[in-house]
VOBA-233034 format. One record per residue (C-alpha): x negated, y negated, z. Coordinates in steps of 0.05 Angstrom, whole numbers, padded with zeros to 5 digits, always signed. Layout:
XYZ
...
This chain:
+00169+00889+00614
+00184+00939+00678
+00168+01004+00659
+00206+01056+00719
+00215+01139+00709
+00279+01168+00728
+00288+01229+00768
+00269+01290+00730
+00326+01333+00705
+00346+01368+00638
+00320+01361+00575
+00333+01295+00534
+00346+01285+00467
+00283+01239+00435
+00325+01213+00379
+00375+01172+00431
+00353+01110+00445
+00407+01067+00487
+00412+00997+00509
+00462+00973+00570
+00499+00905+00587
+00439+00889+00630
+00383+00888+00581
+00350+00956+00587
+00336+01007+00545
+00336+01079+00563
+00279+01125+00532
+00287+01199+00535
+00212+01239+00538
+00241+01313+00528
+00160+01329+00531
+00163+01318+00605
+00231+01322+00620
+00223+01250+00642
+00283+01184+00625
+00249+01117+00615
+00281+01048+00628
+00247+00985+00598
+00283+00928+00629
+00274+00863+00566
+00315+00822+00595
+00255+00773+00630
+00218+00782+00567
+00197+00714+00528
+00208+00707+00447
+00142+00662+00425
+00158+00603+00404
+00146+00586+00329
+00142+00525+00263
+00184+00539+00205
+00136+00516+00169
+00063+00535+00163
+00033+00495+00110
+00055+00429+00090
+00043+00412+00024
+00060+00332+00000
+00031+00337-00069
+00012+00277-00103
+00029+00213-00074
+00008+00138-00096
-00039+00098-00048
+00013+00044-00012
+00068+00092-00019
+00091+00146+00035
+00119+00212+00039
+00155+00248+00088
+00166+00326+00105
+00190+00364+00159
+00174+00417+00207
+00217+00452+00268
+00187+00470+00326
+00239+00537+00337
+00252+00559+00414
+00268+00638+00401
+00272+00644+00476
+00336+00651+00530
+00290+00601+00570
+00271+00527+00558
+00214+00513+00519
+00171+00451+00542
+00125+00421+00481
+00067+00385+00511
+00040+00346+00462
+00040+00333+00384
-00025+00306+00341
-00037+00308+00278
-00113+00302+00249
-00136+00285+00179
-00137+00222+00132
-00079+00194+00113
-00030+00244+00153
+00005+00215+00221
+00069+00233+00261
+00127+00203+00241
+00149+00155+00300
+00214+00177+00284
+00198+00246+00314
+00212+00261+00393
+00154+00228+00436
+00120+00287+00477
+00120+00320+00526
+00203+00340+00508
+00241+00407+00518
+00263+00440+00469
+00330+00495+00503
+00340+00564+00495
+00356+00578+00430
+00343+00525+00394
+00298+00477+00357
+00263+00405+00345
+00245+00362+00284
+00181+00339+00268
+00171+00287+00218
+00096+00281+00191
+00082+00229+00140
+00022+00226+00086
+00005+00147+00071
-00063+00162+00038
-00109+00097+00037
-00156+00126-00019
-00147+00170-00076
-00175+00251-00071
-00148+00305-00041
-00138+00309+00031
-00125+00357+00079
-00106+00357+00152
-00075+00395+00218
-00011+00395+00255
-00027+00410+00337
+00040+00429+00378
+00020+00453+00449
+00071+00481+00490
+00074+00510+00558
+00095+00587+00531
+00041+00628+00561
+00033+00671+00490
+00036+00605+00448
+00001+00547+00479
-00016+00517+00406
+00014+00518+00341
-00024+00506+00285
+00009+00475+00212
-00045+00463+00153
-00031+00393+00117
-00061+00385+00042
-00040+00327+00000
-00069+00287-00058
-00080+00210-00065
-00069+00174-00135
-00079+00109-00161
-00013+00075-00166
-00011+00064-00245
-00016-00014-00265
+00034-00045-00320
+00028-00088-00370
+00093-00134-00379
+00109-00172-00442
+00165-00231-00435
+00192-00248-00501
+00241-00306-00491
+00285-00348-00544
+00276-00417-00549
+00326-00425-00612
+00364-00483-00620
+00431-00454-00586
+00391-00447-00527
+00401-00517-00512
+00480-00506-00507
+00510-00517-00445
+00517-00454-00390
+00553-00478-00333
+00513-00525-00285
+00450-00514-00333
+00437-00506-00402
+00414-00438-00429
+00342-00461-00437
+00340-00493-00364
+00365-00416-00338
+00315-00385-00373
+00253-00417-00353
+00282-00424-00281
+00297-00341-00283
+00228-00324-00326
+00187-00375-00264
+00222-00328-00211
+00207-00256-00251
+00130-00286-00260
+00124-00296-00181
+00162-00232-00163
+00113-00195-00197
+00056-00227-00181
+00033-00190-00122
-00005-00137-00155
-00065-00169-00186
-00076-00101-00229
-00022-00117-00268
-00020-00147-00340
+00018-00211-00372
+00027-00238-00436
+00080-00290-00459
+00115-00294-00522
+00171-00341-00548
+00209-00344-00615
+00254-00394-00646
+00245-00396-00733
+00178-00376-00717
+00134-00337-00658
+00082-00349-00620
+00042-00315-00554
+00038-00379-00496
+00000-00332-00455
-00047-00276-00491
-00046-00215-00447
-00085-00226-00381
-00096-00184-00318
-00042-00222-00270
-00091-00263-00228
-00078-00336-00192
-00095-00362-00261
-00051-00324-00304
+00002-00335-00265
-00003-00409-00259
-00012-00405-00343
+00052-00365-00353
+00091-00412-00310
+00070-00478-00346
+00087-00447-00407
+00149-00423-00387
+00167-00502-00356
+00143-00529-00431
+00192-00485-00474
+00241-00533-00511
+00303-00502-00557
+00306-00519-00628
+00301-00471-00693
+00334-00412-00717
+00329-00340-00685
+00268-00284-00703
+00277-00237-00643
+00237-00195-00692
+00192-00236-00690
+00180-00247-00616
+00182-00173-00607
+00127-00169-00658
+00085-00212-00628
+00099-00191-00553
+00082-00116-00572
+00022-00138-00610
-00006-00162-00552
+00018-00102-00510
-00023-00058-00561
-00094-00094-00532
-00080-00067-00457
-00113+00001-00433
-00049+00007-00393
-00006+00071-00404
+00059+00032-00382
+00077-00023-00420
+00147-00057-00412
+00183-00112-00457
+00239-00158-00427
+00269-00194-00486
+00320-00253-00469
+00361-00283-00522
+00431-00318-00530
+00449-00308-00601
+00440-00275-00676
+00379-00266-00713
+00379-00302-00769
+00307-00308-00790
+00264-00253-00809
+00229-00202-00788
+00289-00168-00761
+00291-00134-00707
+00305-00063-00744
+00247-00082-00790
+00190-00078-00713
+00171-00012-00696
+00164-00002-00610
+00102+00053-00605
+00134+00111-00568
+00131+00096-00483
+00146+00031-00480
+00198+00001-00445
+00249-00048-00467
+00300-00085-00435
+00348-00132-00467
+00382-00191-00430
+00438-00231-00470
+00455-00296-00440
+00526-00328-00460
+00583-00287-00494
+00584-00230-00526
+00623-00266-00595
+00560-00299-00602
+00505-00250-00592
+00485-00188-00631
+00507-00137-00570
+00499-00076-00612
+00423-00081-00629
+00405-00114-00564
+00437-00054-00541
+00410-00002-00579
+00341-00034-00583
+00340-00021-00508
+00375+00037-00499
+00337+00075-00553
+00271+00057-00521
+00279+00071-00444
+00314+00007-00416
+00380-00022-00418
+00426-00081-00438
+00448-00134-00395
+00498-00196-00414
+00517-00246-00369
+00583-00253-00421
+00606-00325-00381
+00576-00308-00316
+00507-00340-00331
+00490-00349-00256
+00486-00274-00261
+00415-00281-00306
+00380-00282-00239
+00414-00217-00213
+00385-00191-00271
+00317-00195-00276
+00306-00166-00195
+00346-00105-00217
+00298-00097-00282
+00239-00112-00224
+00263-00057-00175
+00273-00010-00232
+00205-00028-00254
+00173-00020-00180
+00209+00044-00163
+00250+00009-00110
+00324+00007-00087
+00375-00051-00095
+00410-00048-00030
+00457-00107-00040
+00462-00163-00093
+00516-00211-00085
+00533-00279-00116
+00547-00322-00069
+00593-00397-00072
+00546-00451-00009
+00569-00503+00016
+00545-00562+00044
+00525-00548+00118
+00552-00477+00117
+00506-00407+00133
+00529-00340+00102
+00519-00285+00131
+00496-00226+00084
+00507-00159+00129
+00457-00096+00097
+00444-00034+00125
+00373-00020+00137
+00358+00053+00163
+00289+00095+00171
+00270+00113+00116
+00264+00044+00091
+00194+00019+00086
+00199-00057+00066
+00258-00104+00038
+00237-00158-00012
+00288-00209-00016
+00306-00256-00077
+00343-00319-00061
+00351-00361-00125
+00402-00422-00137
+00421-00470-00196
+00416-00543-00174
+00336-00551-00172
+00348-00617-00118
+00368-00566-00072
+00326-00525-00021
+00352-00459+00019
+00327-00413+00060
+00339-00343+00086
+00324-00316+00153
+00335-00236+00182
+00374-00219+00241
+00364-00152+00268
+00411-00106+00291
+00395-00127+00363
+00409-00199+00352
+00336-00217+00344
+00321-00272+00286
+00268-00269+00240
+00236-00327+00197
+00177-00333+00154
+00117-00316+00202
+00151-00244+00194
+00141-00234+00123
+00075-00206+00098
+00086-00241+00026
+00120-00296-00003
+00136-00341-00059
+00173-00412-00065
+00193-00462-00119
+00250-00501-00134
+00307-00454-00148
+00282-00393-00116
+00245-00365-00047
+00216-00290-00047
+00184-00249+00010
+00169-00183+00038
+00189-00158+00099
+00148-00093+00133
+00204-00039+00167
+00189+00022+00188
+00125+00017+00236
+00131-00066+00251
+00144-00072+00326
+00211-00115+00293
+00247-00055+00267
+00311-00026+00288
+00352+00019+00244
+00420-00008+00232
+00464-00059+00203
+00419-00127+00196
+00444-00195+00168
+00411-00240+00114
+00424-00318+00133
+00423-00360+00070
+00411-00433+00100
+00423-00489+00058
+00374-00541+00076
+00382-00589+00032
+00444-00593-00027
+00455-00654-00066
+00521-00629-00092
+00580-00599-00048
+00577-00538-00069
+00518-00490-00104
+00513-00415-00136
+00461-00381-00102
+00446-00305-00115
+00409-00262-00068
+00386-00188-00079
+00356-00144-00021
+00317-00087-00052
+00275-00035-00005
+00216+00009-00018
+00242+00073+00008
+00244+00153+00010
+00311+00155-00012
+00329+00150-00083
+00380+00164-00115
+00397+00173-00187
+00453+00135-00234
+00476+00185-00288
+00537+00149-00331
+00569+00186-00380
+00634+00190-00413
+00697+00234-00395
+00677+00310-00389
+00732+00334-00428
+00702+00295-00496
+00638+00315-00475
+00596+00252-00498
+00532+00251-00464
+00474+00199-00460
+00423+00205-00500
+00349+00216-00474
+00318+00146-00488
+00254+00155-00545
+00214+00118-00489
+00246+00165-00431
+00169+00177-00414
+00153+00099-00403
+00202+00104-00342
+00138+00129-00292
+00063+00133-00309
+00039+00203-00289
+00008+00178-00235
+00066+00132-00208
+00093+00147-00139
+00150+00151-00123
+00175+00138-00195
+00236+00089-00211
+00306+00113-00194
+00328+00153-00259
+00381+00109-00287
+00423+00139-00352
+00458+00078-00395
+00519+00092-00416
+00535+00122-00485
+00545+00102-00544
+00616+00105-00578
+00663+00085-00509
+00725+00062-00531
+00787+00035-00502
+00823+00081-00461
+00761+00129-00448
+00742+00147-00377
+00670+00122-00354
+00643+00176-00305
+00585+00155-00255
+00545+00212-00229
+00512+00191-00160
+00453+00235-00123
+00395+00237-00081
+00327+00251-00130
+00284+00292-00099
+00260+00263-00037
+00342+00266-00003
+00307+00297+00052
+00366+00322+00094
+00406+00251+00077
+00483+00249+00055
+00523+00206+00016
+00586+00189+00049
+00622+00146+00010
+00627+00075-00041
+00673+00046-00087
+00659+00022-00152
+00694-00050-00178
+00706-00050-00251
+00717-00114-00289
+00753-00114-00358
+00747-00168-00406
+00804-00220-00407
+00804-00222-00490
+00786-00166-00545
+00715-00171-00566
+00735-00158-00643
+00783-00215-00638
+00736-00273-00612
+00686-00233-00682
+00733-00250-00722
+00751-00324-00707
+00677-00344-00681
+00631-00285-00711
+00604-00323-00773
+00582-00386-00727
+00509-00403-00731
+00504-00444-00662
+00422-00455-00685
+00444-00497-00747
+00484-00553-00718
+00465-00609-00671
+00477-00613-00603
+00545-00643-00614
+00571-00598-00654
+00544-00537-00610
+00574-00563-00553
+00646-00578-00599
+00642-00503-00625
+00638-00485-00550
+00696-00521-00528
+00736-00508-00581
+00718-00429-00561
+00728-00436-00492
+00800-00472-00516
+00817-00406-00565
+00810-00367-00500
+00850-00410-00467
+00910-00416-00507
+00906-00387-00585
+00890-00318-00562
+00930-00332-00490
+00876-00317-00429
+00894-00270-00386
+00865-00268-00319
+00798-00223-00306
+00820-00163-00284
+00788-00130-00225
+00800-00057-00206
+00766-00014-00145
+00755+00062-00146
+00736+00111-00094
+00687+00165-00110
+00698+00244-00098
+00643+00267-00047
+00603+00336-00063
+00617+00385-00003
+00555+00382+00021
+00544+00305+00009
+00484+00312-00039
+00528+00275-00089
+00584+00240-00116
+00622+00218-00174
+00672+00168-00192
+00716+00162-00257
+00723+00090-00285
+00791+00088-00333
+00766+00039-00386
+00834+00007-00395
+00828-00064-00421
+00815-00089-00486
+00744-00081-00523
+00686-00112-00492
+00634-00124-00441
+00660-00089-00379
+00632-00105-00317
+00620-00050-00264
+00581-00059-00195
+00571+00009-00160
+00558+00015-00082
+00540+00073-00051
+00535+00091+00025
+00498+00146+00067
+00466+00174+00129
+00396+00197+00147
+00380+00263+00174
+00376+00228+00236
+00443+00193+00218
+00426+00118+00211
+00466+00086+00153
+00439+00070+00094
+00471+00025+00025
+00448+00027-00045
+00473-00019-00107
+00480-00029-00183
+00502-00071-00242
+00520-00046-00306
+00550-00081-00371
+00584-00022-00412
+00602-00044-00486
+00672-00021-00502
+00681-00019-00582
+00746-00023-00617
């Protein structure tokens, strides 16, 4: 700051102070009769953080979290940051963040991202170093503090139905044959984490535990799948019974979270009853029906889930579905993301090519490739957004056996990844029949969540109700915890409006959502009509003749009796919030009672605008 006096001349008043065009300020000293003129202009504004403490909380060992800081240029003059470290266990600089030394122009500001991965469990604490070449701010200084936790273990309880309907045809496969080939692929997919609990339970007229609970070692595993490969279908139905018996053994585990995945295609018809079981409060239950919804007790599969902290899933004819299932229940379980999940037709000597945005704040993506015909063997491959192919030396875990192939690949951080739109190639290698059903599901371990809220039209006001087991959806010391998903409520009807609530939980960090559509598909004939004509069949109680005569003759009503119409497919566009934190779509609920199929797809951008895609699957029972 220049400093001059002005010629001496008549008294000046001390209370004006004036600036001119030029950036100087004129003081008047009336004490000595002196004018004073501080020339600013050359003057430098120290550069600052916006932040001075950084404070990640609690976050679970093998997970990550992100936060940002601005490096803020207050100056008419280009500041030039020299270099960036950060110090302290588990902290590092987000590669993300602008490689030093960078400038930063007048006015304005950079984006640091720093990232606590903590490797142990304690509190931590560590520094943020920016140096820059300002000559009253060389270094500034950001305190980090964070806490590691243990990542809280499961213990999982498959209770599976091995009545005698189960042997009734599904397509390519019997029911049976689909459920040990989807209850092999859900044992592998969760088989990484060795801290993890199993136990196996089955119920036809009776129930019994094939595999007592057991931590899920090499050994376990390989017990749960040979058990799985031995059930046969014969008997009546006691889902009450398998429920018992599956939450018995859940009772013997030390584990806080404890989740139940029941799979049935029918009525119960033995006792106990599945009203007669209690479910201790926190645990989990999901409910998978496979086959139509005439023939299976919807309503207390669905409110046995739905009332506990899960949700209800039925296949309802598309039984190839059952696999699409399960890795949603998985993802859910493992706090990850379903970015895409199609079902796809192969043919012989033919690739598809499965395009998915990956961006960066996507960690890993496990991939789930399943298929029907167990003579035939595919494989999937990545292509990044730069053309470069990727096989299995680039996956860091993996599973195969016939009818499915599973592995992990590392994102952010491998010297592989690339932001952007990549491509899954599913590769039929070997395919007996012309053409197969194959289903694969991408699912990412990431910082962005969002949350699924469905409820029904505002203007009636019926919300869904917090599941008893709401506190079952994330130990306390579970990080990040599963994408909140509300089922929808009770009591839809014909005619009502189904309204889907989209938005980032709490870790958006700076990312929008800029759009999706949502495909909803009505059922081709009224749900109380196929009750009426097929609702007091006992499929468990006749041979496999007659099962299979009571199916055609069922698949005929549809055809003709009742007329069939086709399956009606509608798409809907969300709204989009302002400020792209959310968004909403409304779902008219137009067709007849039923199971009504909707798959949601939403898409966004990062704060540093890369693209990113979520997905979801949801069976909403429509009642007359």
């Amino acid at each position: 700051m220049l400093v001059t006096p002005l010629p001496q001349g008549a008294a000046h008043d001390p209370q004006k102070l004036r600036m001119d065009n030029n950036a100087r300020l004129f003081v008047a000293d009336a004490a000595t009769n002196l004018v004073y003129r501080f020339d600013t202009a050359g003057q430098r504004v120290a550069p600052t953080l916006s932040r001075r403490r950084l404070d990640f909380g609690g976050v679970g060992i093998g997970y990550r979290l992100p936060l940002t800081v601005d490096v803020r240029n207050g100056a008419n003059t280009p500041l030039q940051v020299l270099n960036v470290t950060v110090v302290g266990g588990g902290f590092r600089l987000d590669p993300i963040a602008p490689a030093a030394p960078f400038s930063i122009g007048a006015g304005g500001s950079a984006r640091l991202t720093v990232v606590f991965a903590p490797q142990t469990a304690g509190l931590a604490a560590g520094l943020l170093r920016v140096s820059t070449d300002d000559p009253g701010a060389t270094l500034l200084l950001a305190d980090l503090a964070g806490e590691g936790l243990v990542v809280e273990p499961m213990a999982m309880a498959f209770v599976l139905d091995r009545s005698g309907s189960m042997s009734e045809s599904s397509g390519a496969l019997s029911k049976i044959e689909r459920l040990r080939a989807v209850s092999t692929m859900m044992v592998d997919l969760i088989s990484e984490n060795q801290l993890d609990e199993l136990t196996v339970a089955s119920f036809s007229t009776s129930a019994a535990v094939g595999v007592p609970l057991s931590a899920l070692n090499p050994a376990t595993v390989s017990a749960a799948q040979g058990v799985i490969a031995g059930l046969t279908a014969n008997g009546a139905t006691s889902i009450g019974g398998g429920l018992s018996l599956g939450l018995g053994q859940l009772a013997s585990s030390t584990l806080t979270r404890r989740n139940v995945i029941v799979l049935s295609d029918g009525k119960e018809n033995t006792p106990p009853m599945i009203a007669d079981v209690p479910i201790p409060g926190g645990t989990r239950v999901f409910t998978v029906g496979v086959g139509l919804a005439a023939l299976l007790d919807v309503d207390k599969l669905e409110l046995l889930a739905t009332e506990n902290g899960g949700y209800f899933q039925l296949t309802d004819g598309n039984d190839e579905q059952l696999a699409k299932f399960f890795t949603q229940i998985a993802s859910d379980l493992f706090g990850q993301q379903i970015a895409v999940d199609p079902v796809l037709t192969m043919r012989q000597g033919q690739l598809q090519d499965i395009p998915v945005q990956l961006c960066d704040s996507d960690h890993s993506a496990t991939v789930v490739l399943t298929w029907e015909n167990p003579n035939a063997v595919f494989d999937f491959g990545l292509v990044s957004p730069s053309g470069v192919s990727l096989g299995s030396a680039a996956l860091t875990w993996s599973r195969t056996a016939p009818r499915h192939r599973i592995g992990r690949l590392p994102l952010r951080g491998s010297r592989w990844f690339r932001p952007g739109a990549w491509t899954v190639r599913v590769i039929p290698q070997q395919m007996p029949r012309a053409t197969d059903v194959a289903v694969l599901s991408v699912s990412v371990v990431s910082d962005l969540h969002v949350n699924w809220v469905l409820t029904a039209d505002r203007e009636r006001r019926i919300r869904a109700r917090p599941p008893k087991g709401a506190e079952a959806y994330a130990g306390p010391a579970l990080f990040p915890p599963p994408p909140s998903f509300h089922f929808p409520p009770a009591g839809l009807h014909p005619g009502d409006t189904l309204v889907v609530d989209v938005a980032f939980a709490a870790l958006g960090h700076g990312a929008r959502l800029i759009g999706g559509e949502a495909v909803v598909r009505s059922p081709a004939v009224s749900l109380s009509e196929l009750a009426r004509h097929f609702g007091g069949l006992d499929l468990d109680k006749r041979t496999d003749r007659d099962i299979r005569r009571e199916h055609d003759e069922l698949i005929k009503h549809l055809a003709s009796r009742l007329g069939r119409r086709p399956v009606r497919r509608r798409t809907y566009k969300p709204q989009i919030a302002r400020d792209g934190a959310s968004l909403s779509f409304r779902l008219p609920l137009t067709g007849p009672d039923g199971i009504y199929e909707v798959l949601l797809r939403v898409l966004g951008t990062t704060i540093t605008g890369e693209q990113f895609q979520r997905e979801r699957t949801v069976q909403v029972l429509v009642r007359q």
